[in-house]
Rosetta silent file (secondary structure, phi, psi, omega in degrees, C-alpha in Angstrom):
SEQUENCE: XXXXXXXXXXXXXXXXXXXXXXXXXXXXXXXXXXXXXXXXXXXXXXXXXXXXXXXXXXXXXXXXXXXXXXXXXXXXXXXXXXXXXXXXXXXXXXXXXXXXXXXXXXXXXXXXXXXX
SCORE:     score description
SCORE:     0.000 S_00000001
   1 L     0.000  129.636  176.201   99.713   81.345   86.795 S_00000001
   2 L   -61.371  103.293 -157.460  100.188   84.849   87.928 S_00000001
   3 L   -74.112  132.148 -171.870   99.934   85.288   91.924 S_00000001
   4 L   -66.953  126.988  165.004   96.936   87.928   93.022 S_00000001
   5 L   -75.624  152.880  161.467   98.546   90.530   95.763 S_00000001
   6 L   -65.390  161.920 -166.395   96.233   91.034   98.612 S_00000001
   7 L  -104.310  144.959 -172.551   94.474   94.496   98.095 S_00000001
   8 L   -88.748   -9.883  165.828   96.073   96.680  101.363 S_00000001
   9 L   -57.653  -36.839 -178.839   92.558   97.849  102.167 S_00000001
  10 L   -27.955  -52.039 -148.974   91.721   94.273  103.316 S_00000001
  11 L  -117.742  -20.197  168.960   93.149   94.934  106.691 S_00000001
  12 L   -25.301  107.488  167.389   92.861   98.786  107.008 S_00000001
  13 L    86.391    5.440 -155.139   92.692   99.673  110.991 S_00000001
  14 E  -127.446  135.576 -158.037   92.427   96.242  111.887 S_00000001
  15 E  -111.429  145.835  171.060   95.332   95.014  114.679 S_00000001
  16 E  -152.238  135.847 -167.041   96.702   91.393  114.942 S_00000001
  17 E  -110.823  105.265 -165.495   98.744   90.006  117.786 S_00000001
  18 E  -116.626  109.733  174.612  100.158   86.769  115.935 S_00000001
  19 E   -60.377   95.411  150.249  101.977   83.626  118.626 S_00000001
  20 L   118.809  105.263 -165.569  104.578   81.943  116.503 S_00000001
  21 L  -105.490   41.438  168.472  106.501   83.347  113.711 S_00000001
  22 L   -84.620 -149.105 -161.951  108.371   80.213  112.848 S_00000001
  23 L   -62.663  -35.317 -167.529  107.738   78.285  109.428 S_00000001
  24 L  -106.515   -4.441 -161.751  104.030   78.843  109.191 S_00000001
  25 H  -106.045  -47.687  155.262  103.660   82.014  111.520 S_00000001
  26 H   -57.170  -69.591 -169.339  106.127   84.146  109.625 S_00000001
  27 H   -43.525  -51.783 -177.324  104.789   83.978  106.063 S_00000001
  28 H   -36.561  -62.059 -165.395  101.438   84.077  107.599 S_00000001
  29 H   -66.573  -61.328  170.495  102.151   87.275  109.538 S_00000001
  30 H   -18.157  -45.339 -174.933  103.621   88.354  106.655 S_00000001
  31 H   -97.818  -23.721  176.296  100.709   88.236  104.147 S_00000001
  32 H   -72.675  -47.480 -162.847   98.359   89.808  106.965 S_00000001
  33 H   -64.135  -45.424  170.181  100.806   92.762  107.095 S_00000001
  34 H   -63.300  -32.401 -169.026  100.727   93.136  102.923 S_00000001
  35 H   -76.677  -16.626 -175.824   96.958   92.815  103.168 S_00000001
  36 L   105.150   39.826 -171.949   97.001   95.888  105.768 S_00000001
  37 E  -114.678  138.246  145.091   96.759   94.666  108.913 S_00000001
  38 E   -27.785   90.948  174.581   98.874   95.920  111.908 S_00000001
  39 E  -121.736  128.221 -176.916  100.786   93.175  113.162 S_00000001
  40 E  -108.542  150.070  139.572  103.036   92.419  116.341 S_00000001
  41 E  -154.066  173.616 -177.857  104.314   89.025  117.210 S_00000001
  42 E  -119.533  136.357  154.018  105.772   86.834  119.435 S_00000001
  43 L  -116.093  167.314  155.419  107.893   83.938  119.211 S_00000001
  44 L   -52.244  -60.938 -170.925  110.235   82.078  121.932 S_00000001
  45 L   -68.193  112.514  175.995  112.905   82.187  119.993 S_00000001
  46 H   -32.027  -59.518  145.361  114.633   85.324  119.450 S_00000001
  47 H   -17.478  -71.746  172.245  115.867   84.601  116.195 S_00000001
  48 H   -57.619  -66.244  142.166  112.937   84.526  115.098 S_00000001
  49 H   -14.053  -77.480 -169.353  111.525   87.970  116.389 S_00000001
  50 H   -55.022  -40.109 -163.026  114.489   89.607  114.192 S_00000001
  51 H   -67.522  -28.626 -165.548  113.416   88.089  111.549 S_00000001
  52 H   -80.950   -7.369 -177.183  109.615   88.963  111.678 S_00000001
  53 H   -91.245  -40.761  173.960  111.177   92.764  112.639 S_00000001
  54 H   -57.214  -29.096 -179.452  113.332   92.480  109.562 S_00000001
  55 L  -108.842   24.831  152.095  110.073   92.033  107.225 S_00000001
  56 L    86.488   22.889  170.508  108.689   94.947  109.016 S_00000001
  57 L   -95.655  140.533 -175.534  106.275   93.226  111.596 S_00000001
  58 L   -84.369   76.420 -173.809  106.405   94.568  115.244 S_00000001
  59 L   -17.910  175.168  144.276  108.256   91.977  117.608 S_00000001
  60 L  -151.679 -171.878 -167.639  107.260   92.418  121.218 S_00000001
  61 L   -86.301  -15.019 -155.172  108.429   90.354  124.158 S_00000001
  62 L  -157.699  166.731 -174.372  105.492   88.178  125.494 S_00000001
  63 H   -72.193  -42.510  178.768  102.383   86.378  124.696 S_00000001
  64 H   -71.232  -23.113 -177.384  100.653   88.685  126.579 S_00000001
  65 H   -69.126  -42.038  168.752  101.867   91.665  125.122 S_00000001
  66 H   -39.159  -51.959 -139.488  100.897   90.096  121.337 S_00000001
  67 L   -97.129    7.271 -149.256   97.728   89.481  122.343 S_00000001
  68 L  -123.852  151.191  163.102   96.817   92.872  124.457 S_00000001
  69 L    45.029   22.501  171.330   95.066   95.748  122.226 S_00000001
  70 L   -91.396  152.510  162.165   94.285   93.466  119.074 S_00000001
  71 L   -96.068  -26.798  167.963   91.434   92.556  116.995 S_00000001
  72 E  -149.828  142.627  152.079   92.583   89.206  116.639 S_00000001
  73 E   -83.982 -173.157 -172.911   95.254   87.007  117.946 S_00000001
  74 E  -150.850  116.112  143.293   96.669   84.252  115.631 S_00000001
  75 E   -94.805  123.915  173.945   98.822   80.863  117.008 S_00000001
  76 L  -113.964   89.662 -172.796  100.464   79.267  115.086 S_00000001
  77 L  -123.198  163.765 -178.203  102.482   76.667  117.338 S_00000001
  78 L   -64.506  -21.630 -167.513  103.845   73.293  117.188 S_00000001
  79 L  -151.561  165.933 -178.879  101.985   71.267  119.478 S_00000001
  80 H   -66.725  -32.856 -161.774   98.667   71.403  121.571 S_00000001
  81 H   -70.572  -17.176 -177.217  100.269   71.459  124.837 S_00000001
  82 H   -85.741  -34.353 -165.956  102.202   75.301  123.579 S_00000001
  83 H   -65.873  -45.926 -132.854   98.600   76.350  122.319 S_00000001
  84 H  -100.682  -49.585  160.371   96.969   75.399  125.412 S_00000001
  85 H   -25.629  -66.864 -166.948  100.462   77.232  127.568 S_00000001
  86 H   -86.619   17.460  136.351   99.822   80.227  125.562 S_00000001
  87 H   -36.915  -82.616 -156.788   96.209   80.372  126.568 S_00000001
  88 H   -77.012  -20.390 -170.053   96.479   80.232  129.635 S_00000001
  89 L   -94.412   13.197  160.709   99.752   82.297  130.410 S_00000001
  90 L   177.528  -19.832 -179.906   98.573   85.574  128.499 S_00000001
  91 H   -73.294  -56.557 -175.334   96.152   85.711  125.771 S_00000001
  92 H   -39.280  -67.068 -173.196   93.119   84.717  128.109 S_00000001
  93 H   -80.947  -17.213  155.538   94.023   87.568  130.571 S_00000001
  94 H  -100.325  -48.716  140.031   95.290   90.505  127.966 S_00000001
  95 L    13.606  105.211 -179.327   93.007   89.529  125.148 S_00000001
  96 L   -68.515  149.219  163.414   90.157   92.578  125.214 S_00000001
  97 L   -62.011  119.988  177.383   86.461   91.130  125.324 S_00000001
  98 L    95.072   13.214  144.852   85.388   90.289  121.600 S_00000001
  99 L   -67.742  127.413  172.887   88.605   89.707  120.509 S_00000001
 100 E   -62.684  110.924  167.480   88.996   86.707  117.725 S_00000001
 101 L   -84.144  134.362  172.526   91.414   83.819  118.977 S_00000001
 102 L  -141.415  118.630 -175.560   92.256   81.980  115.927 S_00000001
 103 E  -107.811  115.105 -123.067   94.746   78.471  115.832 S_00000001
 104 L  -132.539   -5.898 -154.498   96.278   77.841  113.042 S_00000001
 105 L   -82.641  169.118  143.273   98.768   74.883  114.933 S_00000001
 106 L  -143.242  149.990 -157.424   98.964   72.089  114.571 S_00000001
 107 L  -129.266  148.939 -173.039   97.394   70.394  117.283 S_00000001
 108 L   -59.856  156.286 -179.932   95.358   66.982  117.921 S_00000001
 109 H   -49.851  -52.369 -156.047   91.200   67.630  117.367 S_00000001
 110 H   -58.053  -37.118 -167.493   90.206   66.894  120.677 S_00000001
 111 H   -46.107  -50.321  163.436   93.134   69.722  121.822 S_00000001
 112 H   -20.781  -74.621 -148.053   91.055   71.503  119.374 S_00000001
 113 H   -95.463  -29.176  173.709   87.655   71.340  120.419 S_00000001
 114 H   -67.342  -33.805 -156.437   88.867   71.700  124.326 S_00000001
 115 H  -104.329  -17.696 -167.751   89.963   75.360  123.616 S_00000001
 116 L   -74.182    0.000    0.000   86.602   76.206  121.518 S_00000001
């Protein structure tokens, strides 16, 4: 079966500040950026930045800085206790009012249902 491309319109004007570019956060970021969305992210690891800068996504330094001047952030992290870290240490306080937080981690339900 033949895969469908995302149409680059999809995403037209629309910004995304995406938390963890590791196994599931890079492709991810990836496929927002072919569909047309603006995307910075952040990881710890450095490594990781170049790589999401090598497939033409905009690295930045900090959670908060992902997450600052977006339409949506995106985490994708390993564990609840990183989700619930990156909460509290910059998206909540750079995050514009009416942005969409969206977690993609994976993290226990309850972790889950505590951040909704």
């Amino acid at each position: 079966m033949a895969q469908r491309a995302f149409s680059t319109s999809v995403g037209a004007g629309k910004s995304v500040g995406f938390i963890g570019l590791g196994c599931m956060g890079l492709p991810m970021s990836k496929n927002l950026k072919a569909a047309g969305f603006n995307v910075k992210g952040y990881d710890i690891m450095p490594e990781a930045r170049q790589e999401a800068t090598n497939e033409g996504i905009t690295a930045v330094n900090s959670i908060a800085e992902a997450a600052s001047d977006v339409d949506y952030v995106v985490t994708a992290l390993p564990k609840t206790e990183h989700v619930e870290e990156a909460l509290k240490s910059g998206i909540f306080s750079s995050a514009r009012q009416g942005t969409l937080i969206c977690d993609v981690s994976t993290i226990d339900p309850e972790g889950a249902k505590r951040f909704y």
